[in-house]
C-alpha positions in Angstrom: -2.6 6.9 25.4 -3.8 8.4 21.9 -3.2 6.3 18.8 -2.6 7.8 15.2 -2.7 5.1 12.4 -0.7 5.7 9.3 -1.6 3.0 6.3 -0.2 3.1 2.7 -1.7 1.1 0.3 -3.3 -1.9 1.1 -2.2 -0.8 5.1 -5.2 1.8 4.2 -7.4 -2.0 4.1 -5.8 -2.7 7.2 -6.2 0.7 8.9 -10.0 0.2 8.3 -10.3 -2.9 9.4 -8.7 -2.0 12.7 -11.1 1.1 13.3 -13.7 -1.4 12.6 -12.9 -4.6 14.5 -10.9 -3.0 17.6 -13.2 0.2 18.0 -12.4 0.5 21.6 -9.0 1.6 20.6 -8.5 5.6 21.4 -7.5 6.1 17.8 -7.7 9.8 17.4 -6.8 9.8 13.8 -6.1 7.5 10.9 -4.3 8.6 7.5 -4.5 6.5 4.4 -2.2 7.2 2.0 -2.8 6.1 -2.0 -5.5 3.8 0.1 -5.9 0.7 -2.0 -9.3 -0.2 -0.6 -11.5 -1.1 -3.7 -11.5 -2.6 -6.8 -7.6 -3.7 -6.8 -8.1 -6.0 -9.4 -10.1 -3.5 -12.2 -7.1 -0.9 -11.3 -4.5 -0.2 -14.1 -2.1 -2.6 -11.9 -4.9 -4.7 -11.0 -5.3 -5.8 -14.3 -1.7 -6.6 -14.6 -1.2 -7.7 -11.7 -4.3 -10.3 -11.4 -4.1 -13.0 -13.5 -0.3 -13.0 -12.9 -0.9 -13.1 -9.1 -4.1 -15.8 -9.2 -3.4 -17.7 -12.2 -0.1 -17.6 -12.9 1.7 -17.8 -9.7 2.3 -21.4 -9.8 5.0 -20.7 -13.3 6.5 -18.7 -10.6 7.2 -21.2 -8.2 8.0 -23.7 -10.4 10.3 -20.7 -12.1 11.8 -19.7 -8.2 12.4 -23.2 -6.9 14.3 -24.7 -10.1 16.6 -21.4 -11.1 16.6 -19.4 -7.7 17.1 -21.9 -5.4 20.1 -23.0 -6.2 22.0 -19.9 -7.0 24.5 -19.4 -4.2 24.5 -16.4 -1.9 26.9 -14.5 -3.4 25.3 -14.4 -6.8 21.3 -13.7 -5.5 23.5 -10.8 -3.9 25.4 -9.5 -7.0 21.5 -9.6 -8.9 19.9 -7.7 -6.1 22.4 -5.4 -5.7 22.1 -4.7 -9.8 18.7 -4.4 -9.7 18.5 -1.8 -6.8 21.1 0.0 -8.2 18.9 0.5 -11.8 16.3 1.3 -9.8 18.4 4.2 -8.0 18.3 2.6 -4.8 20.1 2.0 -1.7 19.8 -1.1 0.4 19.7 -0.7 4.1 18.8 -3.4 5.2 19.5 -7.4 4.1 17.0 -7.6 0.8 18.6 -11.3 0.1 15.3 -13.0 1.1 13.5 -11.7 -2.0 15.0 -14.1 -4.1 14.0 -17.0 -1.6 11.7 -19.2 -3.6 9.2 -19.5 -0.3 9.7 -15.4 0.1 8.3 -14.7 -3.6 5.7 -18.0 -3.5 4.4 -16.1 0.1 4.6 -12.4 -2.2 2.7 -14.1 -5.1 0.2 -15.9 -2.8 -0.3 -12.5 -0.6 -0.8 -9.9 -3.7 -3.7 -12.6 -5.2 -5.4 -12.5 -2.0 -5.5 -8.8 -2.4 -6.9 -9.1 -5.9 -9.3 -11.3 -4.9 -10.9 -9.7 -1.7 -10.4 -6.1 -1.8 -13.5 -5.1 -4.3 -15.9 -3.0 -2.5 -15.1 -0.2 -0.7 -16.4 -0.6 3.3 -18.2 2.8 3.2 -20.2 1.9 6.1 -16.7 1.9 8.6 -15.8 5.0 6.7 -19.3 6.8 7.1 -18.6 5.4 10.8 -15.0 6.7 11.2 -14.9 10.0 8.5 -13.9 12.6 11.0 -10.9 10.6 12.0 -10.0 10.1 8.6 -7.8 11.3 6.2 -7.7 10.6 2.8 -4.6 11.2 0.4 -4.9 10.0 -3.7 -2.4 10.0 -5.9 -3.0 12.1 -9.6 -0.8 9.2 -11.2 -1.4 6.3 -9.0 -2.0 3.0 -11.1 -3.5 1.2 -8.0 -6.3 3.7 -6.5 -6.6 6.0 -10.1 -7.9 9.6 -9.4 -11.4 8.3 -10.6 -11.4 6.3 -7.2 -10.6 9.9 -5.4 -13.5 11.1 -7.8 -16.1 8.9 -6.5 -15.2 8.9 -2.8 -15.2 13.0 -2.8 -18.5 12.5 -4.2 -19.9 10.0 -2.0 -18.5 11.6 1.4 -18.2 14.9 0.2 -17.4 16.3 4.3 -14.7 14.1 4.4 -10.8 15.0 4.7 -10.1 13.5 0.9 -7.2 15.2 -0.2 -5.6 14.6 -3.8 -2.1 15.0 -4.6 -0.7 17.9 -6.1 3.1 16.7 -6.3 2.9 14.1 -8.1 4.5 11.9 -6.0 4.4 8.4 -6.8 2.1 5.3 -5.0 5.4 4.0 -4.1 6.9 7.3 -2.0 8.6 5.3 0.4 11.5 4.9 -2.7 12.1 8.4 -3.3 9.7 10.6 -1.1 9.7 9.2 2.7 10.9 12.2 4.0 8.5 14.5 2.0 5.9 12.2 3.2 6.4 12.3 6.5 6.9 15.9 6.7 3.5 16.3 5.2 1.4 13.9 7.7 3.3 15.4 10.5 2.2 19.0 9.4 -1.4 17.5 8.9 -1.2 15.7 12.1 -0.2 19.3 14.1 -3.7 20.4 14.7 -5.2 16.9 16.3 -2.2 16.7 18.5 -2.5 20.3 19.8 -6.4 19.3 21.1 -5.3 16.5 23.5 
């Protein structure tokens, strides 16, 4: 058995993690795609996204458990329903838990963490791993900002570090899933012809 590993944004963190800690695994590739691996927190969104995330979650729960949780079913439906639609999106699947006060205190709690411990980039499981990699940064992305491709190009220079030229967003799964998959599966050809 040969193992490909596919991580979008902070999966990217993961991805690494598992080449480091399980390197017994036959992974014979691993694609990171807009790889939020470093500085979250000093990103465009970071810096949004931080102090609302570590400091202010607590409003938020206070805010979910007094007007969330006691909206019926039917109306935490209608909202979510409303808001995909705005967002020009489809549900296919049961999205009803988002507006569960435990589901957005576990969200809030999960997205600080990230703040807080993805800082440094782990170049020493990349300088490890860099032949199984591939990079893929976005030109507009607001979590890994093309100055992150910048300095990654330049420190591993060899590596597979592509940048976008589609501008396709750091959340592709809304709108590009199938132009994203098309692309790692055409970049994925070459490894899977060797085995």
């Amino acid at each position: 058995i040969k193992l490909v590993v596919i991580g979008h944004s902070i999966g990217c963190h993961f991805s690494l993690e598992i080449l480091k800690l399980a390197p017994e695994l036959p992974i014979i590739r691993s694609f990171l795609l807009f790889p939020t691996i470093e500085r979250m927190s000093e990103s465009p969104n970071g810096r949004i996204a931080t102090p609302l995330l570590c400091w202010l979650r607590y409003a938020l729960y206070v805010f979910a458990y007094l007007l969330l949780k006691p909206w019926p079913e039917k109306i935490k439906s209608f909202v979510i329903r409303i808001a995909l639609q705005m967002m020009n999106l489809q549900s296919e699947f049961s999205v009803l838990n988002i507006l569960e006060p435990f589901c957005l205190a576990n969200a809030a709690y999960l997205g600080g963490q990230e703040m807080m411990k993805v800082v440094k980039r782990d170049n020493e499981t990349i300088k490890t791993y860099l032949s199984k990699l591939t990079f893929y940064y976005g030109t507009t992305d607001a979590w890994c900002p093309k100055e992150y491709y910048e300095d990654i190009k330049k420190d591993f220079p060899e590596g597979d570090i592509r940048l976008c030229e589609k501008k396709i967003p750091h959340a592709f799964i809304l709108h590009f899933p199938q132009e994203m998959a098309d692309m790692v599966a055409d970049w994925l050809k070459d490894d899977l012809s060797k085995i």
